[in-house]
C-alpha positions in Angstrom: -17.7 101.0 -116.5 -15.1 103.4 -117.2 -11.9 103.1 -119.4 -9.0 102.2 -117.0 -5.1 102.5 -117.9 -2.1 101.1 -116.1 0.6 101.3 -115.3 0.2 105.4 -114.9 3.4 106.1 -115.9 4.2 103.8 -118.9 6.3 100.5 -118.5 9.4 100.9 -121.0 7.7 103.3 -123.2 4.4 100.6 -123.3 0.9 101.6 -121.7 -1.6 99.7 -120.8 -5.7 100.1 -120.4 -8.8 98.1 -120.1 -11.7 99.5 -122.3 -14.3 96.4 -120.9 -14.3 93.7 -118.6 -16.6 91.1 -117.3 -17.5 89.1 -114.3 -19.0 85.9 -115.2 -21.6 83.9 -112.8 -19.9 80.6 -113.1 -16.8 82.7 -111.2 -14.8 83.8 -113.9 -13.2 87.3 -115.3 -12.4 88.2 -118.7 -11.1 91.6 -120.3 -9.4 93.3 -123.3 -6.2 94.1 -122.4 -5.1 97.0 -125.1 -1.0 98.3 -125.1 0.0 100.8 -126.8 4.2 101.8 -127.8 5.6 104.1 -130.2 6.7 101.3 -132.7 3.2 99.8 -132.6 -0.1 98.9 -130.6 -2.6 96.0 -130.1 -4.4 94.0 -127.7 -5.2 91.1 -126.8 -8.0 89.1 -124.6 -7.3 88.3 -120.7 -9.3 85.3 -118.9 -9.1 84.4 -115.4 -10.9 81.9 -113.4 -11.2 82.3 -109.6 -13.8 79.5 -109.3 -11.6 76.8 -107.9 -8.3 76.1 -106.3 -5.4 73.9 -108.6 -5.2 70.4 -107.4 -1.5 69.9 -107.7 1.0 72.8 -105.8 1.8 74.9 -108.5 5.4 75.7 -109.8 8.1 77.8 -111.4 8.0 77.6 -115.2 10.3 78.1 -118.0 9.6 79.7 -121.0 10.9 78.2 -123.9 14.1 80.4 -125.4 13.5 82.8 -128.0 15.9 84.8 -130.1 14.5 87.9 -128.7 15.0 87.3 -125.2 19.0 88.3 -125.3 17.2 91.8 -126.0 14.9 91.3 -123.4 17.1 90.6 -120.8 19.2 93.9 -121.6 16.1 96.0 -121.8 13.6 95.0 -118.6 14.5 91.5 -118.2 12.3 88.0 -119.4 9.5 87.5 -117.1 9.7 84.2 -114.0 6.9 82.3 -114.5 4.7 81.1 -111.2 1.7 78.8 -112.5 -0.2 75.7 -113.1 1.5 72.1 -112.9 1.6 71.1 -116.5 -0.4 67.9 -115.4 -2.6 70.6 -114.1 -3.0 72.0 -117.2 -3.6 68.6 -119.2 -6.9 68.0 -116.7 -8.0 71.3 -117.1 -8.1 70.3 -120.8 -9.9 67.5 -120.5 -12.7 68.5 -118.3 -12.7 71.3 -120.7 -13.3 69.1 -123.9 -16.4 67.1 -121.7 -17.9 70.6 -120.6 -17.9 72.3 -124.4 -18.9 69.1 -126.2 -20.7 71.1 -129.8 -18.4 74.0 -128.9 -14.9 75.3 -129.8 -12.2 72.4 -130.9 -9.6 74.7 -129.2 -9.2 72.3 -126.4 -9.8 68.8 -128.5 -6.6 70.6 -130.4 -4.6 71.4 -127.4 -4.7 67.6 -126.2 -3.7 66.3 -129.9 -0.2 68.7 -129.0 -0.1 67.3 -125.1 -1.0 63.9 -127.5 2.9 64.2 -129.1 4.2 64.8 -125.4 5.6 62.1 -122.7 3.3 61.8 -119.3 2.5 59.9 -116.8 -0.7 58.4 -117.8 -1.8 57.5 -114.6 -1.2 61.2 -113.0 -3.2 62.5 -115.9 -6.0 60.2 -115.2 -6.0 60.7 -111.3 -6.4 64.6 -112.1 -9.0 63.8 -114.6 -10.8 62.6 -111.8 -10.3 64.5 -109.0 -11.2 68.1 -111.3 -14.2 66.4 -112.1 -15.8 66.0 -108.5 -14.4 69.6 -107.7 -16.8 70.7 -110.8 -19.3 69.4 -109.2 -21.5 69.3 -113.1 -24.7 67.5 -113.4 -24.5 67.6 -116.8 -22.4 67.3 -118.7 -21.3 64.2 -116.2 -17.3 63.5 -116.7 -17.9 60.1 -118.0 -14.0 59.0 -119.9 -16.2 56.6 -121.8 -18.1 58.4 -123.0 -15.8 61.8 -123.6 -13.7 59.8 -125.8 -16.8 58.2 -128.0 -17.7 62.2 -128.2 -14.5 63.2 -129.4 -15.5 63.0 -133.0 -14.9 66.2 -135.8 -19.0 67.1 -135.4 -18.7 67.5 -131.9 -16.9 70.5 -132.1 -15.9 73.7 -134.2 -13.1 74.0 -136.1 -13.6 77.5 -138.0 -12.2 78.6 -134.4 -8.4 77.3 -134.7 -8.4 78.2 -138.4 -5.3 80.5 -137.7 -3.8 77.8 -135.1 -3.5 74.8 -136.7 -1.2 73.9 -139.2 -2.1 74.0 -143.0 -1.2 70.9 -143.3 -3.9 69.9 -140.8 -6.5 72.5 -141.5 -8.6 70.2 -143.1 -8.2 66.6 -141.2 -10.0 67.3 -137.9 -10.7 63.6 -138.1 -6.9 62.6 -137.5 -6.9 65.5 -134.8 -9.3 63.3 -132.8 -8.5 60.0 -133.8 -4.6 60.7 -131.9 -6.7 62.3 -128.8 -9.0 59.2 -128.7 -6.1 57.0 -129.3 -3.5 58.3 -126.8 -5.9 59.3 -124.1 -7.9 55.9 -124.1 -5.8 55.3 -120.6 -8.2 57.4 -119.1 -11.0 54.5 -119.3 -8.7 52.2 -117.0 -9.5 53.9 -113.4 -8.8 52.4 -110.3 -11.7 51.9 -107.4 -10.9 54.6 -105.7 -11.0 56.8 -109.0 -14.3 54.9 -110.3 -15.8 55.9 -106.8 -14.8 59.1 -106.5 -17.1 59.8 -110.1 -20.0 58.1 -109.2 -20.1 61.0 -106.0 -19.2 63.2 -108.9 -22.6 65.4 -108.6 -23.5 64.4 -104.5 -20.0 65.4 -103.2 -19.7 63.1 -100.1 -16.9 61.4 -100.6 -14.4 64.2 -99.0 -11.9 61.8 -97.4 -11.6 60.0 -100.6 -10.7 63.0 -102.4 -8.2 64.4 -99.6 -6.9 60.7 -100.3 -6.5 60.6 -104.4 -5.3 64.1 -104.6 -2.4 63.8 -101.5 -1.9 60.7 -103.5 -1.1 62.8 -106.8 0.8 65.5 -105.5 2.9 62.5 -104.9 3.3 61.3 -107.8 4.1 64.6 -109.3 6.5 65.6 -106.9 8.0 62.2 -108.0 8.1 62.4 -112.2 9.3 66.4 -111.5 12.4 65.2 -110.3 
């Protein structure tokens, strides 16, 4: 397809095209976002995923302050984020981690930093759950037992978050997934209705139960938000 810009007139001296993008069967789209100012130019790599609808509502977020925003706001303002539920975000990693076992250790990563966080284990847990009968995977099944015996240094690739991860932890993948293993081994501890809700994991009967679990979490996080 053809190269497409945007905006047409440029956004505070920045423009804006897409030289590729891709439509994916498993409902995704992906693209190369490329800008372009007077003082420099880049680009970077845009994913969206349109397969499934969020679990929890999701809410206003807050960037975290920067010394540049004081500019920002005096120039065209800092951005109000509308997104994911950050407990949202955590399942998302997790069924991510059981899905690319043998792939990138991006997401094993990401849970060691949600690892040094506070959360409710059991919310975290419930979502596991419930975005695992939405996936509705044969294989790889979302087994927690068995996720977390996987979660080992050969399981994944860690060339990929070479420029990521700290030097000081460039070469200790093992203690990267020993503090995921260790501060995620709640996820083993599920209640019936979460142990039932797996085993229909691939069939995709148990409707009311899920309507159930997931009213039950939304909950919950309206609870720990406040």
């Amino acid at each position: 397809m053809g190269r497409f810009s945007w905006p047409p007139s440029p956004y505070y001296g920045i423009t804006f095209a897409l030289p590729s993008f891709r439509y994916s069967t498993d409902g995704n789209f992906s693209s190369t976002v490329e800008y372009r100012h007077a003082n420099a130019d880049g680009a970077f790599e845009l994913q969206i995923s349109y397969r499934l609808e969020p679990i929890l509502e999701p809410r206003e977020l807050v960037l975290q302050d920067q010394p540049y925003f004081r500019k920002a706001n005096e120039e065209c303002g800092v951005p109000h984020l509308f997104g994911l539920d950050p407990y949202e975000m955590i399942g998302e990693k997790i069924m991510a981690c059981n899905r690319r076992q043998g792939g990138s250790s991006k997401d094993v990563y990401d849970l060691d930093l949600w690892a040094g966080r506070p959360f409710d284990e059991g919310l975290v847990r419930r979502l596991a759950v419930l975005k695992a009968w939405t996936d509705r995977r044969g294989q790889p099944r979302y087994d927690p037992t068995g996720l977390l015996r996987a979660i080992q240094p050969a399981s994944f690739r860690w060339g990929d978050i070479e420029g990521l991860v700290p030097r000081r932890l460039a070469n200790d993948p093992e203690q990267i997934c020993e503090r995921v293993r260790t501060r995620f081994s709640f996820l083993e501890h599920l209640t019936d209705g979460e142990r039932a809700l797996l085993e229909d994991q691939v069939a995709h009967r148990e409707h009311r139960l899920f309507e159930q679990l997931r009213s039950e979490a939304r909950e919950t996080a309206a609870q720990v938000h406040h």
